[in-house]
C-alpha positions as CSV (number, residue, x, y, z in Angstrom):
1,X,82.3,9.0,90.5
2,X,84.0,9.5,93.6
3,X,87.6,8.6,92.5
4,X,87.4,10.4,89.0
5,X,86.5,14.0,91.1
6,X,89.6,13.0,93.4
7,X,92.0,12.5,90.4
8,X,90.4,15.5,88.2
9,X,91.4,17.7,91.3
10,X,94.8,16.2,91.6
11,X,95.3,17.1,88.1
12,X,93.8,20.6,89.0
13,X,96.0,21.1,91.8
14,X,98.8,20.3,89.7
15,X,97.7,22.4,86.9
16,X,97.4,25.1,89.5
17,X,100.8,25.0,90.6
18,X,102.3,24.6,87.4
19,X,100.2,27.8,85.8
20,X,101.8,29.9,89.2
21,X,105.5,28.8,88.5
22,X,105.0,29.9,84.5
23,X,103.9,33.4,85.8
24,X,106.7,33.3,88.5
25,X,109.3,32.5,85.8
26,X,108.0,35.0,83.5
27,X,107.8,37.8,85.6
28,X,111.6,36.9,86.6
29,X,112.5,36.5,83.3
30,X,111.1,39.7,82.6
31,X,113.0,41.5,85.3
32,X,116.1,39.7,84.4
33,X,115.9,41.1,81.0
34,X,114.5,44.5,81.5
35,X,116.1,45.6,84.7
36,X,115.1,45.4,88.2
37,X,111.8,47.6,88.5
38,X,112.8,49.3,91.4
39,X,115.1,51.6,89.9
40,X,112.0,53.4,88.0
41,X,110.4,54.4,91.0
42,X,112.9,57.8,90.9
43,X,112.5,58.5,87.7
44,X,115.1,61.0,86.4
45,X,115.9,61.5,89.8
46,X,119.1,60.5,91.2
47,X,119.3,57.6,93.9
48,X,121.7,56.1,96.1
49,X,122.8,52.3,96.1
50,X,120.9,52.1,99.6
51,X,117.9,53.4,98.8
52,X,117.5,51.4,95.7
53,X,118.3,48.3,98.0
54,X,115.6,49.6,100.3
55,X,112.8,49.7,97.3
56,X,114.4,46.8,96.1
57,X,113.7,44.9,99.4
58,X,109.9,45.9,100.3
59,X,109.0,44.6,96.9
60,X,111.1,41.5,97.2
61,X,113.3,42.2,94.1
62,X,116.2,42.2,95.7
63,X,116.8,38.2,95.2
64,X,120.3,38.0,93.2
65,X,118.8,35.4,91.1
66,X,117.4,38.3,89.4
67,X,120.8,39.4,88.1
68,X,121.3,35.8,86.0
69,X,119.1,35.7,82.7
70,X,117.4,32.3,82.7
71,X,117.5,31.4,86.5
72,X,114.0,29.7,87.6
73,X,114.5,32.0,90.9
74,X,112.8,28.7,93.1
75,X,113.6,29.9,96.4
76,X,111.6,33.1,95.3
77,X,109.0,30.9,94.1
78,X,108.8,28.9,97.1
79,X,108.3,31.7,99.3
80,X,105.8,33.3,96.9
81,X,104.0,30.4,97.1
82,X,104.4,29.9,100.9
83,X,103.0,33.4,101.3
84,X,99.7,32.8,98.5
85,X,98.7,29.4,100.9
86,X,97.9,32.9,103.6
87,X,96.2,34.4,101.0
88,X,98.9,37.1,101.6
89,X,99.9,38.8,98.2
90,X,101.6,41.5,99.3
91,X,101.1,45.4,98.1
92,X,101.6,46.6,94.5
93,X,103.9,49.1,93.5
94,X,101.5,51.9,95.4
95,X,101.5,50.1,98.7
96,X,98.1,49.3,98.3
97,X,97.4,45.4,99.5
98,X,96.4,43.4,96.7
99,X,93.7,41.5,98.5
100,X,92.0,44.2,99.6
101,X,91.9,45.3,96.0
102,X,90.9,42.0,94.9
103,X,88.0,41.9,97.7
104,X,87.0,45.2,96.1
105,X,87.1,44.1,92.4
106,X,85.3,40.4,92.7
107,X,81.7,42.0,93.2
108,X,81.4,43.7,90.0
109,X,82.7,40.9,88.1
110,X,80.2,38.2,89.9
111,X,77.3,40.4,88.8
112,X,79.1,41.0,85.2
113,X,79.0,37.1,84.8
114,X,75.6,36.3,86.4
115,X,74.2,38.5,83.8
116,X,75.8,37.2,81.0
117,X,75.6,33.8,81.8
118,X,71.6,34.1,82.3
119,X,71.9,35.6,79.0
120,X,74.1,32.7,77.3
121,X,71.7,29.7,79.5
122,X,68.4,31.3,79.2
123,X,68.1,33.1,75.8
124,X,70.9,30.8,74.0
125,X,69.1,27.4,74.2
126,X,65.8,28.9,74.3
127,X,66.5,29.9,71.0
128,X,68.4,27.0,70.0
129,X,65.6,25.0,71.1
130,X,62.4,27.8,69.3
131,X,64.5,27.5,65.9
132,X,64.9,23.2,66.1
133,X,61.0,22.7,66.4
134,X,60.6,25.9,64.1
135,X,62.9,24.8,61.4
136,X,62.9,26.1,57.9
137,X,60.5,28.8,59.2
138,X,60.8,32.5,60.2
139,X,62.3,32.4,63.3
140,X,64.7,29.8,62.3
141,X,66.6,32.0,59.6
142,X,66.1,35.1,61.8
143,X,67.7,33.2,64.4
144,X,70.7,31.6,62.0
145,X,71.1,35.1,60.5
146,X,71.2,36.6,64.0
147,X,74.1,34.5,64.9
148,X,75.8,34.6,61.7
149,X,75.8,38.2,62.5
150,X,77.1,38.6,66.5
151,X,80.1,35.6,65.7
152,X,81.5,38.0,62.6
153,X,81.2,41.2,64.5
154,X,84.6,41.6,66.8
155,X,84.1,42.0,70.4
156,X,85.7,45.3,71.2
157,X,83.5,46.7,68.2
158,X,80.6,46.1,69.7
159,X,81.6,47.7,72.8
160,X,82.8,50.8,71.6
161,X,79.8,50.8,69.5
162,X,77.5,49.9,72.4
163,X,78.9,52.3,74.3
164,X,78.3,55.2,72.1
165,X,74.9,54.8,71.2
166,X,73.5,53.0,74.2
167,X,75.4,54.7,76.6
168,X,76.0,58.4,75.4
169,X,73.1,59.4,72.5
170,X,70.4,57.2,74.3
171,X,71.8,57.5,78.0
172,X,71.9,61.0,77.4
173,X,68.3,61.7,76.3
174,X,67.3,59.7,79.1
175,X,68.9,61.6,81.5
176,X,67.6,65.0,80.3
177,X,64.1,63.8,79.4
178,X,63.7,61.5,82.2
179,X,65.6,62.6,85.0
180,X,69.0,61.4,86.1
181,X,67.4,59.4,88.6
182,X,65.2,57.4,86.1
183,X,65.4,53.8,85.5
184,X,66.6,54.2,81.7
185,X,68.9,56.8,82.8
186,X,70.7,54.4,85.1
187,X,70.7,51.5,82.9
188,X,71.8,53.6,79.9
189,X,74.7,54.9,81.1
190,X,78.8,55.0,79.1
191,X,80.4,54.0,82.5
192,X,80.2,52.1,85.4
193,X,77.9,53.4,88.9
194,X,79.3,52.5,92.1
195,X,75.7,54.1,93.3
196,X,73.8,51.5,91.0
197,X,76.6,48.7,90.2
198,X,73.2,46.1,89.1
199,X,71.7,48.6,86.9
200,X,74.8,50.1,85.2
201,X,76.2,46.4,84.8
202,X,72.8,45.3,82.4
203,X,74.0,46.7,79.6
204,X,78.1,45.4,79.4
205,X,76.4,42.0,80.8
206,X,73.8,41.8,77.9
207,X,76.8,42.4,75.8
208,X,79.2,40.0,76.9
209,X,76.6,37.5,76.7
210,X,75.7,38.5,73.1
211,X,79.2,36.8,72.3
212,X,78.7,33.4,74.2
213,X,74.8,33.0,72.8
214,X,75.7,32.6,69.5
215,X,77.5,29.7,69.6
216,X,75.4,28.2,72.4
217,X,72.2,28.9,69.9
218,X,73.7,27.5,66.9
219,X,74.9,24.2,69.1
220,X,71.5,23.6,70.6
221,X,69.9,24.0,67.3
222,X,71.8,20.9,65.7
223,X,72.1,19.2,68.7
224,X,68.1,19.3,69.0
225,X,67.7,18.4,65.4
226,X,70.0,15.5,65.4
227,X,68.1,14.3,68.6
228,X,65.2,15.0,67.7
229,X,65.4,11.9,64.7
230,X,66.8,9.5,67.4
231,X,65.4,6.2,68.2
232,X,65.0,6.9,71.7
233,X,62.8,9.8,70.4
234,X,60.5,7.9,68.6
235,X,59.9,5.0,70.8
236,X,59.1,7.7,73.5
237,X,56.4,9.3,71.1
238,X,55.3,5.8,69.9
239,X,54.4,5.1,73.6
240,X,52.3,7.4,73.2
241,X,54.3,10.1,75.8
242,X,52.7,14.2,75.9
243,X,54.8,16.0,72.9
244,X,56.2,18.3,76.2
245,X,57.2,15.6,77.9
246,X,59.1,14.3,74.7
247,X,61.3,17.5,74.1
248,X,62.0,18.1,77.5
249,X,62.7,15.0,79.2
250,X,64.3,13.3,76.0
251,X,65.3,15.3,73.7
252,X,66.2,18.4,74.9
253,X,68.3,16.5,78.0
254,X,70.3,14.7,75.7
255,X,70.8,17.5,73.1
256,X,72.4,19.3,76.5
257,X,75.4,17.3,76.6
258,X,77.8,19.1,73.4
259,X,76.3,22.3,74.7
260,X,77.4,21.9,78.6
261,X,80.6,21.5,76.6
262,X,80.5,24.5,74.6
263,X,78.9,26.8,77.8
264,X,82.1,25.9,79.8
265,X,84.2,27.0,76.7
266,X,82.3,30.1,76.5
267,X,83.1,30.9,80.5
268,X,86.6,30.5,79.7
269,X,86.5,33.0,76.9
270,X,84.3,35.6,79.0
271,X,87.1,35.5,80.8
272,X,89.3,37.0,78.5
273,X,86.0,39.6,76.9
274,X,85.5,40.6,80.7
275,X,88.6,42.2,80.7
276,X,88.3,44.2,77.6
277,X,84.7,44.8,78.7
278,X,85.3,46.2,81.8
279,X,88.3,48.0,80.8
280,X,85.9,50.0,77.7
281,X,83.2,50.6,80.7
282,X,85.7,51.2,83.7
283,X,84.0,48.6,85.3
284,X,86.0,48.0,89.0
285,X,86.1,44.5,88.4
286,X,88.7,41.5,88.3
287,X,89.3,42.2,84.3
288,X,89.2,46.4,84.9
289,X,91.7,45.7,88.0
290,X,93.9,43.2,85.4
291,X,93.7,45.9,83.0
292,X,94.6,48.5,84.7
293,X,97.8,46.2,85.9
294,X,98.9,45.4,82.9
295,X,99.1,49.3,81.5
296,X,101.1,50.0,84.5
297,X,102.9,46.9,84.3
298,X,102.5,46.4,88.2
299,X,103.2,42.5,87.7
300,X,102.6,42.1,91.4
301,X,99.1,42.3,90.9
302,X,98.7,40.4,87.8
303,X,100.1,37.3,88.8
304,X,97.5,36.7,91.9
305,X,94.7,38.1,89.4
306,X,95.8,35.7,86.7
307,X,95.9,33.1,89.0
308,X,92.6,33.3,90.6
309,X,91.2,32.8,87.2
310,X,93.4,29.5,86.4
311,X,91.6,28.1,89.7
312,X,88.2,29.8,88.4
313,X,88.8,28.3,84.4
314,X,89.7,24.4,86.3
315,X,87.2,24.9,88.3
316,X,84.5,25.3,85.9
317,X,85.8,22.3,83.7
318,X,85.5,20.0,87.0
319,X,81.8,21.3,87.3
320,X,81.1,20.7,83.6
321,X,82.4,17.3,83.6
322,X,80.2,16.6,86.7
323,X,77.0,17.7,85.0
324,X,78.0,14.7,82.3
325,X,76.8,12.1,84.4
326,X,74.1,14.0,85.5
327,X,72.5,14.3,82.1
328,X,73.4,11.0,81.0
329,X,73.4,8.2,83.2
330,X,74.8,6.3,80.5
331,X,78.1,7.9,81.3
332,X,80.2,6.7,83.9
333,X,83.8,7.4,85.6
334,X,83.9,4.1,87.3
């Protein structure tokens, strides 16, 4: 075990560096072929030569690699990277320190995810789990149908929808009925609450997870059903083993295996939804901060962002492969 984490993290550290050079390359490459961003700080206004230089040089731009289409730019890579081993990423095009937005926006997101990941863990295999010993009963094709239903409806959809209803007609009625100080007040609300971040995340949590469960439910389902007719299970009950002991301890463990799989995939892709969630709720987060950054086209803060979720996304894999050998000590890295 212990030389298979050493090489998967040698592969991550690779994986790392070469996912920071691609975003190096394309953000010269971009500059390369737009035009050197500096110059759009004036606007309409005219500017001399020096002061462009001077914009040019407190955002680093200044390198004349940017002037030849194509170059990799590695001395501005190696310095870039030099400075990121600091944890220093510089200021965007505001003068505002990326870290310190960073350190603002990783709160909100950690909450975002605890939620929806209770959501995708807790309700997702229960489910999967209620339907397999229910099967061909009610709460079998409620639950089939109920998935069949959240994998065709598109993600921002929901949101907007979400939003509207939850957040607006219901939020509002809450607010004037109840008070705006009431517990459904603040948990029905359109937009994020710096004064209640917990309560104001529930709903955008509930609904990122809604995505993730399906999947997860549908997995655990066959995974428990195909277990469930397995030698191993039927020698346990022919021993004569409580029918609790039986699903947990044999079945369900082994059925967890394709769905530690499919969990880590579902991170990956939360990811990606957090950002649209979080830019429909105005949620301060990691995917509301990537958002914003990618409107502006304020590159210097997208690149760190982007790669603090490459080392988030390998990290996760590492941890899921880990919980392999954990749940089946028939597998081994030796």
């Amino acid at each position: 075990m212990g030389r298979y984490v050493i090489r998967r993290l040698l592969q991550a550290v690779l994986t790392f560096f070469l996912v920071l050079f691609l975003l190096h390359y394309l953000m010269s490459l971009a500059i390369q072929i737009n035009g050197n961003p500096a110059r759009t700080f004036f606007g309409d206004k005219p500017a001399t030569p020096e002061q462009i230089a001077a914009v040019e040089k407190k955002f680093g731009t200044d390198d004349p690699c940017l002037d030849r289409i194509g170059d990799p730019c590695l001395n501005m890579f190696v310095d870039r990277t030099a400075d990121w081993t600091t944890l220093d990423f510089g200021t965007d095009y505001d003068g505002i320190s990326v870290v310190e937005q960073i350190q603002t926006a990783i709160p909100p997101t950690l909450i975002l995810f605890a939620i929806s990941t209770s959501v995708w863990v807790l309700l997702g295999i229960t489910a999967g789990v209620i339907s397999a010993m229910r099967r061909g009963r009610f709460i079998d094709y409620f639950t089939r149908v109920g998935t069949t239903f959240m994998i065709a409806v598109p993600t921002f959809l929901l949101l907007v929808v979400c939003q509207k209803i939850v957040g607006v007609w219901v939020g509002n009625w809450a607010r004037e009925d109840l008070g705006r100080d009431s517990l459904l007040a603040l948990i029905f609300q359109p937009s994020y609450d710096f004064r209640h971040p917990v309560l104001s995340l529930l709903i955008p949590g509930l609904i990122l997870g809604a995505f993730g469960i399906a999947g997860i439910t549908r997995l655990s389902r066959t995974s428990m059903l195909e277990n469930m007719r397995a030698d191993f299970v039927r020698t346990a009950k022919a021993k004569g083993l409580h029918p609790r002991r039986v699903t947990v301890l044999h079945t369900l463990r082994n059925s967890l295996i394709p769905v530690i799989t499919m969990i880590g995939f579902q991170l990956a892709e939360a990811m990606g939804g957090a950002v649209i969630t979080e830019g429909v709720y105005s949620i301060p987060g990691m995917g509301g901060l990537l958002w914003t950054a990618t409107q502006e086209n304020d590159l210097l803060v997208v690149i760190p962002i982007v790669a603090i979720l490459s080392v988030s996304y390998m990290l996760i894999n590492l941890l899921v492969d880990l919980l392999y050998a954990v749940l089946d000590p028939r597998i081994r890295y030796e």
